[in-house]
C-alpha positions in Angstrom: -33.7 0.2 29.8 -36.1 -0.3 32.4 -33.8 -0.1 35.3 -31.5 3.0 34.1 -34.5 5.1 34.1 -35.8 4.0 37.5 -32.4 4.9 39.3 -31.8 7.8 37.5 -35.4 10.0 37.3 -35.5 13.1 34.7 -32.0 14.1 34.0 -32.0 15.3 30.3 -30.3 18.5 31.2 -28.0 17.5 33.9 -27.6 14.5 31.2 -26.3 16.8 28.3 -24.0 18.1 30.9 -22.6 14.8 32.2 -22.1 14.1 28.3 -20.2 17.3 27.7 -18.2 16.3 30.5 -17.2 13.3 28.9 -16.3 15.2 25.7 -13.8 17.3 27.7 -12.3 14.1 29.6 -13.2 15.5 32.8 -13.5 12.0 34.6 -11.8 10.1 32.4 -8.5 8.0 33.7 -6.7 5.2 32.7 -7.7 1.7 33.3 -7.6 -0.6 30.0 -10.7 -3.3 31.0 -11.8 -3.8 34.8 -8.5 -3.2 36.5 -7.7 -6.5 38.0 -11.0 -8.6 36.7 -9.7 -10.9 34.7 -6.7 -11.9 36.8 -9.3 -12.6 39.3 -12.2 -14.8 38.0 -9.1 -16.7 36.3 -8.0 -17.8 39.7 -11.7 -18.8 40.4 -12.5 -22.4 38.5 -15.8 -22.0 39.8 -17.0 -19.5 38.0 -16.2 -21.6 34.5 -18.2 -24.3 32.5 -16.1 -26.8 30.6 -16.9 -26.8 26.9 -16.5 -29.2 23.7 -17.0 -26.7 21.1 -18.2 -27.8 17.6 -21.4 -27.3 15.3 -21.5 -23.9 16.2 -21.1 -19.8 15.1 -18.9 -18.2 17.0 -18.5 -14.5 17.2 -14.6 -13.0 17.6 -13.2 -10.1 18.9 -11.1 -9.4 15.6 -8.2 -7.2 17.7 -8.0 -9.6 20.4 -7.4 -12.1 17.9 -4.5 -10.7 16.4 -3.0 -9.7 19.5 -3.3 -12.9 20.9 -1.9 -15.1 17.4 1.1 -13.1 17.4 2.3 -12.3 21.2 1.6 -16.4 21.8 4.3 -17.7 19.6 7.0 -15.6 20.3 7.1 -13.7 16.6 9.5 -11.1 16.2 8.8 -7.9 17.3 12.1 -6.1 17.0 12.7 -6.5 13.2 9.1 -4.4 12.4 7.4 -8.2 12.3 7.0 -11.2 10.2 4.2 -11.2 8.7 4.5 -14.3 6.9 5.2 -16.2 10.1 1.8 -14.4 11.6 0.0 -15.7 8.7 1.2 -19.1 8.9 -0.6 -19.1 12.9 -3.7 -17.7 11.8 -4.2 -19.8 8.8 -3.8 -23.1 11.8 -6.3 -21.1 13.4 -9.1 -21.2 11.3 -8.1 -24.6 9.7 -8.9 -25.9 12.9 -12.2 -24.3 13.9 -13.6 -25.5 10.4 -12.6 -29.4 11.5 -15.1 -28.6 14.4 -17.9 -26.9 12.3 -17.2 -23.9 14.4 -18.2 -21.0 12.0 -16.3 -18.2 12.9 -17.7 -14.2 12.1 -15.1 -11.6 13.0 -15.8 -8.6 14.4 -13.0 -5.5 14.3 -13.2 -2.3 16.9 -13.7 0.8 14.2 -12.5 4.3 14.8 -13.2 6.6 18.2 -16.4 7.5 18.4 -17.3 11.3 17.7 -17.3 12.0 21.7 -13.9 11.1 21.7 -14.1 10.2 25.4 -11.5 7.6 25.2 -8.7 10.1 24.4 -7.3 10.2 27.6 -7.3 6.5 27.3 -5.6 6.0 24.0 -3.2 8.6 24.7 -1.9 6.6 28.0 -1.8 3.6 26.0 0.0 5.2 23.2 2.6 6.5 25.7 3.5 3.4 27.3 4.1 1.6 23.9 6.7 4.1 23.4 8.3 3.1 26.5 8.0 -0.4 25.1 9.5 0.5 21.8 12.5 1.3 23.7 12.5 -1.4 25.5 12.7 -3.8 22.6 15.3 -1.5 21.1 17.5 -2.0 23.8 17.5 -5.9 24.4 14.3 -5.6 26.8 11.1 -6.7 27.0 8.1 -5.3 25.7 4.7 -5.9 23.6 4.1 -3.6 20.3 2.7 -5.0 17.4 4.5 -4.6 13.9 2.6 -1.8 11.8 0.6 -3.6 9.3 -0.5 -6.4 11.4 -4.1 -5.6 11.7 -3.8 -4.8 7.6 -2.4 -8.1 7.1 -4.9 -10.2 10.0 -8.1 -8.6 6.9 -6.4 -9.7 4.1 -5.7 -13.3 5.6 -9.4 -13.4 6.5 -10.6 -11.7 2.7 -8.6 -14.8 1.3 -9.7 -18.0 3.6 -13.3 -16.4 3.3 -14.1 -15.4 7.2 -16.8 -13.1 7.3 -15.6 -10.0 9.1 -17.4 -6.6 9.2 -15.3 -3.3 11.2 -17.9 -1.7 13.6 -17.7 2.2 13.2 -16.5 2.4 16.4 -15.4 -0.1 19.5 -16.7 -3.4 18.8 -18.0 -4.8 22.6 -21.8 -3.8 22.1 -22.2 -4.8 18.6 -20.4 -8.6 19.8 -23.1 -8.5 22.7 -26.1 -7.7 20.0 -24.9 -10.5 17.1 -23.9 -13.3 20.3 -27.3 -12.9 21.9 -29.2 -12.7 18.3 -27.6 -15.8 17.1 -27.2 -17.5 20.9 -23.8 -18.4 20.3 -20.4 -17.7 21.9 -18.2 -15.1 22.4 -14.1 -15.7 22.3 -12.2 -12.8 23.3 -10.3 -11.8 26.2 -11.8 -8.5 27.8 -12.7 -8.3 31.2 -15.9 -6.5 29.9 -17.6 -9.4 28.6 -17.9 -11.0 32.5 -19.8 -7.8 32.4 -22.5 -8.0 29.4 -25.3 -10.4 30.1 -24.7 -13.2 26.8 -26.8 -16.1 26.5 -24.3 -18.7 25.0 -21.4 -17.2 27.5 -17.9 -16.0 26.7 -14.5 -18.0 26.4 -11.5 -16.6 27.2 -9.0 -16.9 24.2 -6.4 -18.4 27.3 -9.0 -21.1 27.8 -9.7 -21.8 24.1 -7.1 -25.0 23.3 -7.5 -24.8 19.6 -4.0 -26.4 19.4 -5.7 -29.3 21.5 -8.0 -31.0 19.0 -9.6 -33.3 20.4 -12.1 -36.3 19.0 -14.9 -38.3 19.9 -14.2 -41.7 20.0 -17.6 -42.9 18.9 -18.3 -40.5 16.1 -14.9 -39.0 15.4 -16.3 -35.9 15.4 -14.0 -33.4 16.2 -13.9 -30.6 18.8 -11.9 -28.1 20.7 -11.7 -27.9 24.2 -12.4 -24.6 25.8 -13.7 -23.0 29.3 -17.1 -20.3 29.5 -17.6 -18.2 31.7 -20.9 -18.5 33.6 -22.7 -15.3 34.6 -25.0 -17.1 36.7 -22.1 -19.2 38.4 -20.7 -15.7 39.4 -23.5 -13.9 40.7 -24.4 -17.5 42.8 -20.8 -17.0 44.3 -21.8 -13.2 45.7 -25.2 -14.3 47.4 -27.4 -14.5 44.2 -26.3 -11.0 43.1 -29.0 -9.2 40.9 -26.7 -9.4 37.5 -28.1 -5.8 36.5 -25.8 -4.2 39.2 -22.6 -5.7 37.3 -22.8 -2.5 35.3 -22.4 -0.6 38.2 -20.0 -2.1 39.4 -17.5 -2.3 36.4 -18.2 1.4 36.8 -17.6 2.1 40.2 -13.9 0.4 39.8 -12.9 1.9 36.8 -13.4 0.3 33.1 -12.0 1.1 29.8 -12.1 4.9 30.4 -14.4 5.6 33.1 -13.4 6.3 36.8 -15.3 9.2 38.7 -13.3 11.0 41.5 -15.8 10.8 44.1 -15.4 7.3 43.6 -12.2 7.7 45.5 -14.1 9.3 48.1 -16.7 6.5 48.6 -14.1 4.0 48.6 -12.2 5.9 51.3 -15.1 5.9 53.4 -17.4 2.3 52.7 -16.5 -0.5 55.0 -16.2 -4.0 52.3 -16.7 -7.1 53.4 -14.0 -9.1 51.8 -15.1 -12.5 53.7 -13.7 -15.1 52.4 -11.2 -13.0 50.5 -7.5 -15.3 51.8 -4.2 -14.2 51.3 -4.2 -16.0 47.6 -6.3 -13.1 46.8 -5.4 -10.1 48.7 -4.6 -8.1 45.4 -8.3 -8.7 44.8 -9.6 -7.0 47.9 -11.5 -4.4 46.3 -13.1 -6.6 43.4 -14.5 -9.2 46.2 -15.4 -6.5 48.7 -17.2 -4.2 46.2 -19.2 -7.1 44.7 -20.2 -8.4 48.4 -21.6 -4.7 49.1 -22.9 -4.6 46.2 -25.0 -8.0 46.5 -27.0 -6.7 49.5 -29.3 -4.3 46.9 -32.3 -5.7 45.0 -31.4 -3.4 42.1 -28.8 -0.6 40.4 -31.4 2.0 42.1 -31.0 1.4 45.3 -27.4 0.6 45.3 -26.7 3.8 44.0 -28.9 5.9 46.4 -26.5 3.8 49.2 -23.6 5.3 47.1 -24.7 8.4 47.1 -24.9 8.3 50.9 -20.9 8.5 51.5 -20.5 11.6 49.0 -20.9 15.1 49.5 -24.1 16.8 48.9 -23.0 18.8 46.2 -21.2 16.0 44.3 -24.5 13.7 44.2 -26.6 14.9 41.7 -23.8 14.9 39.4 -22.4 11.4 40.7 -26.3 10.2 40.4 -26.1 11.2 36.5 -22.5 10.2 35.6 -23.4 6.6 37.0 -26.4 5.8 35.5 -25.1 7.0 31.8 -22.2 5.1 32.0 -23.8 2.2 32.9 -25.5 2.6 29.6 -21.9 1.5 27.9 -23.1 -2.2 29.1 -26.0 -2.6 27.2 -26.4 -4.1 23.3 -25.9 -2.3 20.6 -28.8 -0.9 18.2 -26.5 -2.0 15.1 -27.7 -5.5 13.7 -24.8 -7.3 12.5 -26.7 -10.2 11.2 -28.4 -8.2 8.3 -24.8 -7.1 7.3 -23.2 -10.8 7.3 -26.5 -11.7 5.8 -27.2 -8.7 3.1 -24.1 -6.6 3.4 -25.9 -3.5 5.1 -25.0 -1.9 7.8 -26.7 0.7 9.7 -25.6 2.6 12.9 -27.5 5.7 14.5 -24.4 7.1 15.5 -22.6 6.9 12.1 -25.7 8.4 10.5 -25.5 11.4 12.5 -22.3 12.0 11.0 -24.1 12.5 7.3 -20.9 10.9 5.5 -21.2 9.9 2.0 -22.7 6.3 2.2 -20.1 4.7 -0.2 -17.5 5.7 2.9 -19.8 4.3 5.6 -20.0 1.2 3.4 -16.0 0.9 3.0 -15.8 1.4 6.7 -17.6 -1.6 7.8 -16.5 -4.0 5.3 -13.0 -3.0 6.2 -12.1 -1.1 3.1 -11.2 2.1 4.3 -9.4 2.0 8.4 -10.2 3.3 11.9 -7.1 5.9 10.6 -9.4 7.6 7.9 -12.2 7.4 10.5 -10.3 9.1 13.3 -9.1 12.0 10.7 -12.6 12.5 9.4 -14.7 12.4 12.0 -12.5 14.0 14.7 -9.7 15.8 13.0 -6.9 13.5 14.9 -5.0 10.7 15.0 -2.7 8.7 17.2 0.6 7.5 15.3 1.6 3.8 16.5 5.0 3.4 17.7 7.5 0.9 16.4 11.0 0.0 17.3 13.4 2.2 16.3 16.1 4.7 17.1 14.6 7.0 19.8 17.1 9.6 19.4 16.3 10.4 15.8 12.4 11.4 14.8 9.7 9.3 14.5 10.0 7.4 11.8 6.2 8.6 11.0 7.6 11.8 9.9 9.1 10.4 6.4 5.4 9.7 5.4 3.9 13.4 6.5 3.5 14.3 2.7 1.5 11.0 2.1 -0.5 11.9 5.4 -0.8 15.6 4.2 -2.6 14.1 0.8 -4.9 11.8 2.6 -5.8 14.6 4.5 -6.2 17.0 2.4 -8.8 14.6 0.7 -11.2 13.9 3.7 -10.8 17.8 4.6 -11.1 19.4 0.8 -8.8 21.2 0.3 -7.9 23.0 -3.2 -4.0 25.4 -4.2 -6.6 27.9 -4.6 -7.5 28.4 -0.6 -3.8 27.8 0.3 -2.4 30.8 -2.6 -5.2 33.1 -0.8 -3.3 33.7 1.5 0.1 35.7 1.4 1.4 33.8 4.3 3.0 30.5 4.4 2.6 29.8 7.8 -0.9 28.0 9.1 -3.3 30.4 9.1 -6.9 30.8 10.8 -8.4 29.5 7.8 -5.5 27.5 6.7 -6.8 23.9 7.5 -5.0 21.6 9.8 -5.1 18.2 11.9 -3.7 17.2 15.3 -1.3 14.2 15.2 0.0 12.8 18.2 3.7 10.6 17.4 7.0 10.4 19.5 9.1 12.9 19.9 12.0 11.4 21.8 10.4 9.1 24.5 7.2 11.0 25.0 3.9 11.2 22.8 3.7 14.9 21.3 0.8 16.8 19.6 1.2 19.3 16.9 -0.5 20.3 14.1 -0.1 19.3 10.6 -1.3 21.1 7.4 -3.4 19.5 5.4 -1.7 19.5 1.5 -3.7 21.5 -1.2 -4.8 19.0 -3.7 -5.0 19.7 -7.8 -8.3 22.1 -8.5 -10.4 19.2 -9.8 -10.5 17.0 -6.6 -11.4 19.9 -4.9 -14.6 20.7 -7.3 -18.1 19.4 -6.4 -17.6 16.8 -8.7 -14.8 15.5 -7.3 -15.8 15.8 -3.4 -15.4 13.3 -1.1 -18.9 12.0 -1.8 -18.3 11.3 -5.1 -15.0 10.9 -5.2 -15.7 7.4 -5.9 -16.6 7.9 -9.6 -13.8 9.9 -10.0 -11.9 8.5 -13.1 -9.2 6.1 -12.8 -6.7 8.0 -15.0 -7.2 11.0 -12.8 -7.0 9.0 -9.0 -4.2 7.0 -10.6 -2.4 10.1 -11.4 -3.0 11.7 -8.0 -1.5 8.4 -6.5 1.8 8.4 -9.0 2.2 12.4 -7.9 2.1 12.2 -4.3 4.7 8.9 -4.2 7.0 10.7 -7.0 7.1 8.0 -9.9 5.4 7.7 -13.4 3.4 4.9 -14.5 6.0 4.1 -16.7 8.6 3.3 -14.1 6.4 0.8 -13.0 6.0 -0.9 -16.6 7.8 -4.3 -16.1 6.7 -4.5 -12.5 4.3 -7.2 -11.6 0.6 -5.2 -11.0 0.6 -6.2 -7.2 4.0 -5.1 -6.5 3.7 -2.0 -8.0 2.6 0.4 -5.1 5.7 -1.3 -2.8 8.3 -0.6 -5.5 6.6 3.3 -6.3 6.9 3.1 -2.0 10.4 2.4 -2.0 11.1 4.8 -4.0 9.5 7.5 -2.4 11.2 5.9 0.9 14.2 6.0 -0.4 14.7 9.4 -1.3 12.8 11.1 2.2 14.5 8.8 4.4 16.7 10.1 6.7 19.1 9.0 8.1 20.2 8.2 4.1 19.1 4.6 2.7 22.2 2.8 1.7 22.1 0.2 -1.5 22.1 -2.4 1.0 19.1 -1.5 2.4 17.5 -1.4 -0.9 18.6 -4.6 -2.1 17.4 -6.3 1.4 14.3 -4.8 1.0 13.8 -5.9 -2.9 15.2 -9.2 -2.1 12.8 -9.8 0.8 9.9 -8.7 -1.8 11.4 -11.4 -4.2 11.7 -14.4 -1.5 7.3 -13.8 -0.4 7.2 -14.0 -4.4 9.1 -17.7 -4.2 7.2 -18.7 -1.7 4.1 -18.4 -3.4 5.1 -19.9 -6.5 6.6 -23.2 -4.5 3.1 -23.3 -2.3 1.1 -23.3 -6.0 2.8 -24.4 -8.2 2.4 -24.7 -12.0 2.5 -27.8 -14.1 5.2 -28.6 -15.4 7.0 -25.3 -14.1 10.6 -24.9 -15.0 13.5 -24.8 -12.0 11.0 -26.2 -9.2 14.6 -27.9 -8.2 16.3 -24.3 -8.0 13.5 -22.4 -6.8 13.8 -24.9 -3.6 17.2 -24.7 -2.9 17.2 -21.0 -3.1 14.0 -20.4 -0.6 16.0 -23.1 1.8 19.3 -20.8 1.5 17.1 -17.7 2.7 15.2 -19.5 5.2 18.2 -20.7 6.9 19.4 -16.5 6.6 16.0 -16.1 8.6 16.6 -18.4 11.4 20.0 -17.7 11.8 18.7 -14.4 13.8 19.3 -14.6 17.6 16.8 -13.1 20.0 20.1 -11.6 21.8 21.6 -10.0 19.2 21.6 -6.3 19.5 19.4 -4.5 17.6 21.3 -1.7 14.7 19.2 0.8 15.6 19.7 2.9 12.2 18.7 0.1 9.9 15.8 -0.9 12.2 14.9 3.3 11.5 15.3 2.8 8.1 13.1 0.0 7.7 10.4 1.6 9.9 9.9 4.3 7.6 9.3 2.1 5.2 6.8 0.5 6.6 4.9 3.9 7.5 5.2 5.2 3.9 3.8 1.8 2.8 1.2 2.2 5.5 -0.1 5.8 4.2 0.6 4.5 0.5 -2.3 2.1 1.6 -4.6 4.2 3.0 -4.4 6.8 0.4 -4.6 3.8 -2.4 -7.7 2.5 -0.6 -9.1 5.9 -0.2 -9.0 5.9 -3.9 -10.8 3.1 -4.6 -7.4 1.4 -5.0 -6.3 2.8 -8.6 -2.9 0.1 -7.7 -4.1 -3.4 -7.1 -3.4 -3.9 -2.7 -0.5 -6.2 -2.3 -0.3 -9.2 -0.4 1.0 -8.0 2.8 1.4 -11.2 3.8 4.4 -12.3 2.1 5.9 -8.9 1.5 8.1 -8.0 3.8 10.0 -10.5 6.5 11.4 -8.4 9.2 13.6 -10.8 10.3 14.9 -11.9 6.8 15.1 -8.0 5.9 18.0 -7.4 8.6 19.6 -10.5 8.2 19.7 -10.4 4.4 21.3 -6.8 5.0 23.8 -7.5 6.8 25.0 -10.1 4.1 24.8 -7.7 2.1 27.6 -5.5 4.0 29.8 -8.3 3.6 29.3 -10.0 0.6 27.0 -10.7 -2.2 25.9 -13.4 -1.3 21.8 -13.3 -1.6 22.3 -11.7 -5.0 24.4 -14.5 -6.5 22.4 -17.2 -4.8 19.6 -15.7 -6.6 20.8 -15.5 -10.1 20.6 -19.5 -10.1 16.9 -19.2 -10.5 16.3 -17.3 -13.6 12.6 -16.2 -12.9 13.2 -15.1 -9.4 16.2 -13.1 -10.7 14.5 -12.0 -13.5 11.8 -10.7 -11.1 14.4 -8.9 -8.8 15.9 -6.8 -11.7 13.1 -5.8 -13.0 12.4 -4.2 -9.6 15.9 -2.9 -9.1 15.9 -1.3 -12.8 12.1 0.0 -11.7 14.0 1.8 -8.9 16.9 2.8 -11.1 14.5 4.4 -12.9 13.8 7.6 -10.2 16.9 7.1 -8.4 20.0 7.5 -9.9 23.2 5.7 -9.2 25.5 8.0 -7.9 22.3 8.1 -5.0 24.0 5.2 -2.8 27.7 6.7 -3.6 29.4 8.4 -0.6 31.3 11.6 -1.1 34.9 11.7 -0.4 35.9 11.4 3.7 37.2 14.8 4.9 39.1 13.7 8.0 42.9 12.5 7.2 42.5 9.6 10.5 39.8 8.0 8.8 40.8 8.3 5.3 42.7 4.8 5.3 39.1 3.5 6.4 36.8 5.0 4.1 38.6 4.4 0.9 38.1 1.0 2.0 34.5 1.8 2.3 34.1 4.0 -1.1 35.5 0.6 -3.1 32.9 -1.0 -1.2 29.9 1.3 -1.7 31.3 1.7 -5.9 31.5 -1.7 -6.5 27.8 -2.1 -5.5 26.6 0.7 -7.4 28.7 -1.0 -10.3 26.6 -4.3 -10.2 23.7 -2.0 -10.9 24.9 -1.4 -14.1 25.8 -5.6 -14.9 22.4 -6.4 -13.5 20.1 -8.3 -16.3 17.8 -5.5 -18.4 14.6 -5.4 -17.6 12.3 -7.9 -19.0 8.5 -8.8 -19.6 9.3 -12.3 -20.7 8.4 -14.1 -17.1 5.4 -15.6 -15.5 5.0 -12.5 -14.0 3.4 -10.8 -17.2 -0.1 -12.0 -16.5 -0.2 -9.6 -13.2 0.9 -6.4 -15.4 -1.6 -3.4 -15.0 -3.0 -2.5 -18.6 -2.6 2.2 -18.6 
């Protein structure tokens, strides 16, 4: 770092200072990527090479990926996602970079790092997908990705065998370090990387035509058209710029989370030169006029002694320090990827310091364990995502606190005996507790949570969180059942890797609020049952009974699935409903995993269809439809009662029966709707018993 310590002299104390600084978010603002960078070296051509991409690794940004798949073809994002549709894309994806012998290595951003300095940051960013939430509920526009997305994107690359690895925290440097070691590319799209010096360049995902195959007419070879951008094409177009002041300068304009105040105060005073700069890029004044200044210095040295110059002398010392150590951000990583996608290990400094129990660092960067656990263990917070629901009722993240309060009360260690010492109920000094920020109305809100006392033996050295590992699997199992509310003998005739969603649902179905209705239930099972269908008609078995059937039924509910219009309005109670859901499944996960899964994971990516799910609902309301189409194919309906009677099982019938209307104007209307509500609850009786005698045996859990 030959050039950070020449600008920036001794500065170990005033160093620690800068550092604690950052800790505190004293100069930290909000500006996701370079503010305006990659708007504007998209409208320059010139500062692109045209590539034919094939025979080669390629290293991608895992979350930019995902983001990209699933905003690009218009999949829903009002119904709480469709997963199966997302997989579909990505699976296309990858088909088509192995027809090019493009090896792909994913790489996914981890947890904050134990600074914490992009709070401020994340906290922006977490309130403005609120706004967006709301949005969406309302008929507007927006872009918030469905819950489980990210859970869903690992699973699709654990099954077509794409090596991924989860950095411990934000991904950038570790991408720089791997691209550079194994001089290949870099597809993402993050202003940052015009930033980082890489040897084999970085491709936009816009420029990356992977829908576009293309094929060589003399070899028939096939490859995938795509656009690099060219460091040295760049600095050539700002007089031969020295490409180690591109640091600087991503830090004088304000990058992910860094923007100084007397920044402001430079810019106020500096004259740019923005030759050159036409009306077509006016919004780009800054960007063009701060890289021509910039150009004139030999080195990050001396153009910071010029920056210094326009600042107050008391603010330059300071300014001196904060530059130089955020120019640090820029450089490669000490974490060598290769050795973990070649050996499986991985080693980071900064995890290390931590002193967490190595099976948890290992779960962390194969993608076992997510940036949630990470968050809660290492800074005693977390940032609930927001999803599209009804505003005006609570987050839908608060039906899953007692899931939360287990998970954290895990990673914290906490026994009934420290909670019983104290003759107070109420959080105490000692009483342990986390900060959650989640919505409250149409604002992000921080309170904070108590952590739930665990049984006596998780809380003994034997059971820490180092070892919890080798803690039996009758005793994590049992932990599991207790915090969800079922018995493993509810989940007897369930299928093994649907029996964490069914022990969800019934946990949902009892804390939701507002009230689940039958039909909600039933949408949800049968939306369970229709992923189940369409694995059996994408594999199917020799000589399987009722292929006919099974086809006419999956075309029945696909047709239910595209009958959804993008302009119908949104019920915002059953879009509530099924959000909480999908946070109790979320937690259910994360505790599961936490566990060392004690339930097989399901396959998230046929298990729930938010479009489907609404649709099939409001069939429901009406008729019963779904149901009876379903009893033509004796498997699948097989498979569905066992999952209702699994439910049955901890909720009880007279659950989804409403009690008698007290005003006399409505009465007229909700007799109408009690005969409604009892004949529903009466075809929970008629349904077929419960049965072992499917295909669906060979995935039952042995207690």
């Amino acid at each position: 770092r030959p050039f950070l310590l020449s600008c920036c002299g001794p500065r170990a104390p005033v160093f620690q200072s800068i550092k604690n600084a950052l800790h505190a978010g004293a100069f930290l603002s909000i500006a996701m990527g370079i503010q305006g960078m990659m708007s504007y070296v998209v409208e320059h051509k010139q500062f692109f090479v045209d590539l034919q991409l094939r025979n080669t690794k390629i290293i991608i940004d895992g979350n930019n990926l995902y983001h990209r798949l699933y905003f690009d073809v218009n999949l829903d994002i009002r119904h709480g996602g469709d997963y199966d549709s997302f997989t579909d894309i990505t699976h296309k994806f990858f088909e088509t970079l192995t027809l090019c012998n493009i090896r792909p290595y994913v790489v996914l951003d981890g947890g904050s790092d134990a600074s914490d300095k992009k709070l401020t940051t994340l906290k922006e960013r977490a309130q403005e997908k609120i706004q967006e939430a709301f949005s969406l509920s309302r008929g507007g526009g927006g872009s918030v990705l469905p819950l489980l997305i990210r859970e869903v994107f690992k699973q699709i690359l654990t099954k077509l065998q794409i090596p991924f690895v989860q950095s411990f925290s934000e991904a950038d440097r570790d991408i720089v370090s791997l691209a550079n070691h194994w001089n290949c590319p870099v597809l993402t799209f993050d202003s940052d990387f015009c930033i980082f010096d890489l040897k084999a360049g970085y491709c936009p995902l816009n420029y990356f035509q992977w829908r576009n195959i293309c094929t060589f007419k003399e070899s028939q070879d096939c490859y995938i058209p795509a656009k690099c951008f060219s460091l040295e094409r760049f600095c050539k177009h700002f007089s031969n710029m020295n490409k180690t002041l591109l640091p600087l300068f991503a830090v004088m304009s304000g990058n992910d989370y860094i923007s100084l105040p007397a920044m402001e105060m430079f810019f106020s005073k500096v004259r740019l030169p923005v030759d050159g700069c036409g009306k077509k890029f006016k919004k780009h004044i800054r960007i063009q006029g701060l890289l021509n200044w910039l150009s004139r210095f030999a080195d990050p040295a001396e153009a910071i002694e010029n920056v210094l110059k326009y600042l107050k002398q008391h603010e330059k010392e300071e300014t001196r320090q904060f530059l130089c150590a955020s120019m640090e951000e820029y450089e490669p990583s000490d974490v060598n990827l290769q050795d973990f996608f070649q050996n499986g290990l991985y080693e980071s400094e900064a995890a290390k310091k931590l002193e967490l129990p190595p099976w948890i660092l290992s779960a962390f960067a194969k993608g076992i364990l997510a940036p949630f656990i990470s968050d809660v263990l290492v800074l005693k917070r977390t940032i609930l995502h927001a999803q599209v629901e009804n505003i005006q009722r609570p987050s839908s993240h608060v039906t899953a606190l007692p899931i939360r309060q287990v998970v954290y009360g895990l990673l914290l260690n906490t026994s009934e005996s420290s909670f019983n010492a104290s003759p107070r109920k109420h959080p105490t000094s000692s009483t342990p507790t986390l900060c959650e920020f989640d919505r409250f109305q149409k604002a992000l809100r921080k309170s904070l949570v108590q952590v739930a006392p665990l049984p006596e033996n998780f809380c003994s050295d034997q059971y820490s969180l180092t070892t919890l590992n080798e803690v039996p699997l009758a005793d994590r199992l049992q932990l599991l059942l207790n915090t969800l509310g079922v018995t493993a003998s509810v989940l007897e005739t369930v299928p093994a890797l649907l029996q964490l969603p069914v022990a969800v649902t019934c946990f949902w179905i009892r804390y939701s609020e507002p009230k689940v209705k039958l039909q909600h239930m039933k949408a949800l099972l049968l939306g369970i049952v229709f992923g189940e269908l369409h694995k059996i008609l994408e594999n199917p078995e020799p000589g399987a009974l009722h292929a006919e059937v099974n086809q006419i039924v999956y075309d029945q509910f696909m047709k239910w699935k595209d009958e959804k219009s993008q302009k119908e309005v949104l019920e915002l109670d059953t879009a509530h409903i099924f959000c909480q859901w999908q946070c109790c499944l979320q937690m259910a996960l994360y505790l599961n995993q936490l566990l060392c899964t004690p339930l097989p994971e399901p396959d998230l990516t046929r298990l729930y269809n938010g479009t489907l799910v609404h649709r099939l609902y409001h069939e429901l309301k009406s008729a019963s439809t779904p149901e009876t189409l379903l009893s033509t194919s004796p498997n699948m309906n097989q498979l569905y009662c066992n999952l209702v009677c699994a439910v049955r099982r901890v909720i009880p019938t007279e659950f989804f029966q409403k009690k008698k209307a007290k005003s006399h104007k409505k009465k007229n209307k909700q007799a109408v709707k009690q005969v409604l509500d009892k004949r529903e609850a009466s075809t929970l009786e008629v349904l077929p018993s419960c049965s072992t005698n499917n295909r669906f045996t060979t995935f039952m859990m042995e207690d």
